[in-house]
FIGUKE-282374 format. One line per 5 residues: number of its first residue (from 1); their letters; for each residue x negated, y, z of C-alpha. Coordinates in steps of 0.5 Angstrom, whole numbers. Layout:
BEGIN
NUM> a> X:Y:Z | ...
***
This chain:
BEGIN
1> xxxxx> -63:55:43 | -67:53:37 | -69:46:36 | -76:44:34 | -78:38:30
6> xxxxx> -86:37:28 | -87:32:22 | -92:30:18 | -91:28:11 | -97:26:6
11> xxxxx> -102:29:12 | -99:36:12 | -96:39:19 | -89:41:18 | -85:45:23
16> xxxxx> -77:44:23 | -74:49:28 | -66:50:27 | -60:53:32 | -56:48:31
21> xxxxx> -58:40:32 | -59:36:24 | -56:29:26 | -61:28:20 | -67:28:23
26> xxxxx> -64:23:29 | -65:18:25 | -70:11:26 | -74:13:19 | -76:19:23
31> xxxxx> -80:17:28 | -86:14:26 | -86:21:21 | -85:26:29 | -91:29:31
36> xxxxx> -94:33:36 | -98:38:33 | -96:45:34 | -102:47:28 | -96:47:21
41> xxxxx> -97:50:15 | -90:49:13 | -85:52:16 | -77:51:15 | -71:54:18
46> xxxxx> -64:53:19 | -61:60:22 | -54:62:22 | -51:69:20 | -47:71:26
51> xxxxx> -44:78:22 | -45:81:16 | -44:88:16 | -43:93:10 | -47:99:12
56> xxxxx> -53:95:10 | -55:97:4 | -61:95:2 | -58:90:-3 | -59:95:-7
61> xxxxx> -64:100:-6 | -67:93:-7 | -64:90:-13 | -71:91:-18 | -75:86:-13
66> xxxxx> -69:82:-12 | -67:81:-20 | -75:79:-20 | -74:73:-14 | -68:70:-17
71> xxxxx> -64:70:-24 | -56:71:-23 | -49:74:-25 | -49:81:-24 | -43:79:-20
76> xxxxx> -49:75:-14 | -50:83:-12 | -43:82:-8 | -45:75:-5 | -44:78:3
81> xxxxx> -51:75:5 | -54:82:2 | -50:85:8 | -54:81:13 | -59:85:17
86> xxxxx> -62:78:18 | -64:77:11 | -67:83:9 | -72:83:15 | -74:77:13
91> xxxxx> -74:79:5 | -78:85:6 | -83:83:11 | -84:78:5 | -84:83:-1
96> xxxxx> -91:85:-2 | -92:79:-6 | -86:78:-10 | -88:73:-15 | -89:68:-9
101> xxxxx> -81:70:-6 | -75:66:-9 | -68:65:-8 | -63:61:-8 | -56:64:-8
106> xxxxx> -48:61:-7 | -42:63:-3 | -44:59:3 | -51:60:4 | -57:63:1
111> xxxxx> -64:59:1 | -70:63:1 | -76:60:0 | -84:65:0 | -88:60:-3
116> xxxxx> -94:64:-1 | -93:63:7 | -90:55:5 | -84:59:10 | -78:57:8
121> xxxxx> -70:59:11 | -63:56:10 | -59:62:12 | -51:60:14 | -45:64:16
126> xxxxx> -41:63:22 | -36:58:22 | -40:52:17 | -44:48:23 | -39:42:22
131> xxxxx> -43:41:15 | -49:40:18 | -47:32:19 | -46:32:12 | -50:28:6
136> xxxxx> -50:35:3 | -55:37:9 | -59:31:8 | -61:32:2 | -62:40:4
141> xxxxx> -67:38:9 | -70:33:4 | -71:38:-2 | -74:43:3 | -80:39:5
146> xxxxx> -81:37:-3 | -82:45:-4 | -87:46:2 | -92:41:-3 | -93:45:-10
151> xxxxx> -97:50:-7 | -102:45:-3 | -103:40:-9 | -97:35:-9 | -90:33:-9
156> xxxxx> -85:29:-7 | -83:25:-13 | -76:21:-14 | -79:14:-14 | -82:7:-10
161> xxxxx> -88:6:-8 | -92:1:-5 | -100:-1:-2 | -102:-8:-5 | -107:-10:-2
166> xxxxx> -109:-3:-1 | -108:-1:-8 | -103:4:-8 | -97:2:-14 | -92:8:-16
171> xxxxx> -85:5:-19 | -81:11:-23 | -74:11:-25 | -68:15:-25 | -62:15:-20
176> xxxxx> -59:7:-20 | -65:5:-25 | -67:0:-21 | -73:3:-15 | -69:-1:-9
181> xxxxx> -69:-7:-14 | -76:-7:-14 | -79:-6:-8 | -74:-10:-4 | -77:-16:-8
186> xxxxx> -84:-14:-5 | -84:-19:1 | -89:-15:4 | -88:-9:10 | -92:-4:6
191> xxxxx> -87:-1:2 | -88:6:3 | -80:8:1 | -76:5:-4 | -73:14:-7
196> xxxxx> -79:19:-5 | -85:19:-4 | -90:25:-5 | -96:25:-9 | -102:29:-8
201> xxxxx> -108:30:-11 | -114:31:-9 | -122:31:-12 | -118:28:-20 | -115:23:-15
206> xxxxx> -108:22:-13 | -105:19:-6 | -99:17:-5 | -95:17:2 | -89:14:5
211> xxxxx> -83:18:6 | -77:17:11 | -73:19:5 | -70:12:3 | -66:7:6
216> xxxxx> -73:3:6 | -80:6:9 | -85:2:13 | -89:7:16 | -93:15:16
221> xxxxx> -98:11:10 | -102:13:5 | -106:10:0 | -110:12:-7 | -106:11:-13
226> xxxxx> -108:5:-17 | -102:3:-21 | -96:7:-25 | -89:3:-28 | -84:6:-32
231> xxxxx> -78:1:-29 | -74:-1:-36 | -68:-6:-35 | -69:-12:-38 | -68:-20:-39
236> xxxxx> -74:-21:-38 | -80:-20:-33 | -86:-17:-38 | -91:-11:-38 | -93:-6:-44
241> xxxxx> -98:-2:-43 | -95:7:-44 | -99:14:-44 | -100:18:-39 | -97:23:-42
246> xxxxx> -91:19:-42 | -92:19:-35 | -93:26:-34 | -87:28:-38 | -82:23:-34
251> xxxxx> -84:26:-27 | -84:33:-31 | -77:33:-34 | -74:28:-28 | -76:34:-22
256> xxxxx> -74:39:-27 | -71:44:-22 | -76:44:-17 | -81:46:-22 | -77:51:-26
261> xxxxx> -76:54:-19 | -84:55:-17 | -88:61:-18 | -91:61:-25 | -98:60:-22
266> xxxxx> -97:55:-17 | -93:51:-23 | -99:52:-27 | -103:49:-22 | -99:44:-21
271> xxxxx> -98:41:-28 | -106:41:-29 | -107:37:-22 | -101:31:-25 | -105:30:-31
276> xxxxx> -111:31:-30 | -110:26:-23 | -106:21:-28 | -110:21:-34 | -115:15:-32
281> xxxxx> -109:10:-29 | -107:5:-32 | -98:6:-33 | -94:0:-36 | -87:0:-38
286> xxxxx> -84:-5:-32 | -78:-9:-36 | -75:-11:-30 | -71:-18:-30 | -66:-19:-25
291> xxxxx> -69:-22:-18 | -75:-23:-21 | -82:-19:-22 | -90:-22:-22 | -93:-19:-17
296> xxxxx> -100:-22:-18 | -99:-19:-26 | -98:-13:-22 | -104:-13:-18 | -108:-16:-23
301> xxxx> -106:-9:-28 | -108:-4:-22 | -114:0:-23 | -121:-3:-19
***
């Protein structure tokens, strides 16, 4: 029996179908990003391999379009997946475009991602389900969604976000490098989340939209971008005033492996999309002080 769950993240139709329930997507955060359209233009799926068989041998009459969706040791020729009846039907219906097709593989598992279709699947073997409540898989259905955005003009990205008095404010920072600090010093319920946020771009605008990916969410919103700070720990609350192209490098370099993973024309696109979207908001260094930041210098720093 498959289980199905509708979201809608950054006004996209996400269909996640799996044949086995993900305790992930049960939880509070979810709910206020559920919905009922049946219309979606990214599709996930969790599915399970119930037997490899060794007289399936497309693995390697394939082995030229394989070795252009996915870099890897000759030794990945013998990962057992090529031997699923199960996943070369669904790679060969998607082979006419191969610069679209990517993979990903390791021993328990193979993503396959056809960035043409917005259609990715998980493929898991027999006897792995115990997994599938693990902040491994949390993280898997995360990532998943993140790489349904490129080929539609967004991205999720690693950051905070909130709606200032309808103005959208970005905060960017590493892991543990003070995003949660920030937003919970915001005494407001629109914090839209305090670690992923997806950023579209629309027309030379950027939006920004809450996520249920974080400890910390008010609701499915989206508001236009008005504000970037770079968070710097410091002694003192202050800001300084950084390029867009110092923006632009951080969300490169930090989202590294999603992006290197995209299909060139989709990364093109993409990078032209975040510069062009940012180069007219204003971005700041954020020296961030311990317990204290001054929201109305903020906001009287955000763009009209």
């Amino acid at each position: 029996m498959l289980i199905t769950t509708n979201l809608l993240l950054g006004e996209i139709d996400y269909l996640i179908q799996s044949d086995i329930e993900i305790p992930y997507l049960n939880e509070n955060q979810f709910e206020s990003f559920k919905n009922s359209s049946r219309n979606s233009t990214v599709k996930i799926e969790f599915k399970e391999i119930e037997k490899f068989d060794e007289k399936v041998s497309a693995a390697k009459a394939n082995l030229d379009l394989v070795k252009r969706s996915i870099l890897f040791k000759q030794s990945w020729i013998e990962n057992p997946f090529f031997y699923s009846s199960q996943f070369w039907q669904v790679f060969e219906k998607s082979s006419k475009n191969p610069d679209f097709i990517k993979m990903e593989l390791a021993w328990n598992r193979i993503l396959f991602f056809d960035f043409l279709s917005n259609h990715f699947i998980y493929f898991y073997p027999s006897g792995s389900r115990n997994m599938f409540s693990g902040f491994e898989y949390q993280a898997r259905v995360r990532n998943l969604a993140g790489f349904g955005l490129p080929g539609l003009q967004g991205m999720l990205i690693h950051s905070a976000g909130i709606n200032m008095n309808n103005k959208g404010a970005l905060f960017l920072a590493p892991d543990n490098g003070g995003k949660t600090t920030t937003v919970s010093l915001f005494k407001n319920d629109c914090i839209l989340s305090d670690d992923q946020i997806v950023l579209r771009f629309r027309d030379n605008k950027a939006c920004i939209y809450g996520t249920p990916f974080g400890s910390i969410s008010s609701a499915n919103k989206g508001i236009e971008l008005k504000g970037i700070f770079l968070i710097k720990k410091a002694q003192s609350f202050r800001l300084t005033k950084i390029k867009a192209s110092e923006v632009v490098k951080f969300i490169w370099d930090e989202h590294f492996f999603t992006i290197c993973f995209l299909p060139r024309e989709i990364k093109k696109r993409l990078f032209c999309s975040l510069a062009d979207a940012v180069k007219n908001i204003p971005a700041f260094h954020l020296h961030l002080a311990k317990g204290h930041i001054d929201w109305k210098e903020i906001e009287n720093n955000l763009a009209e």
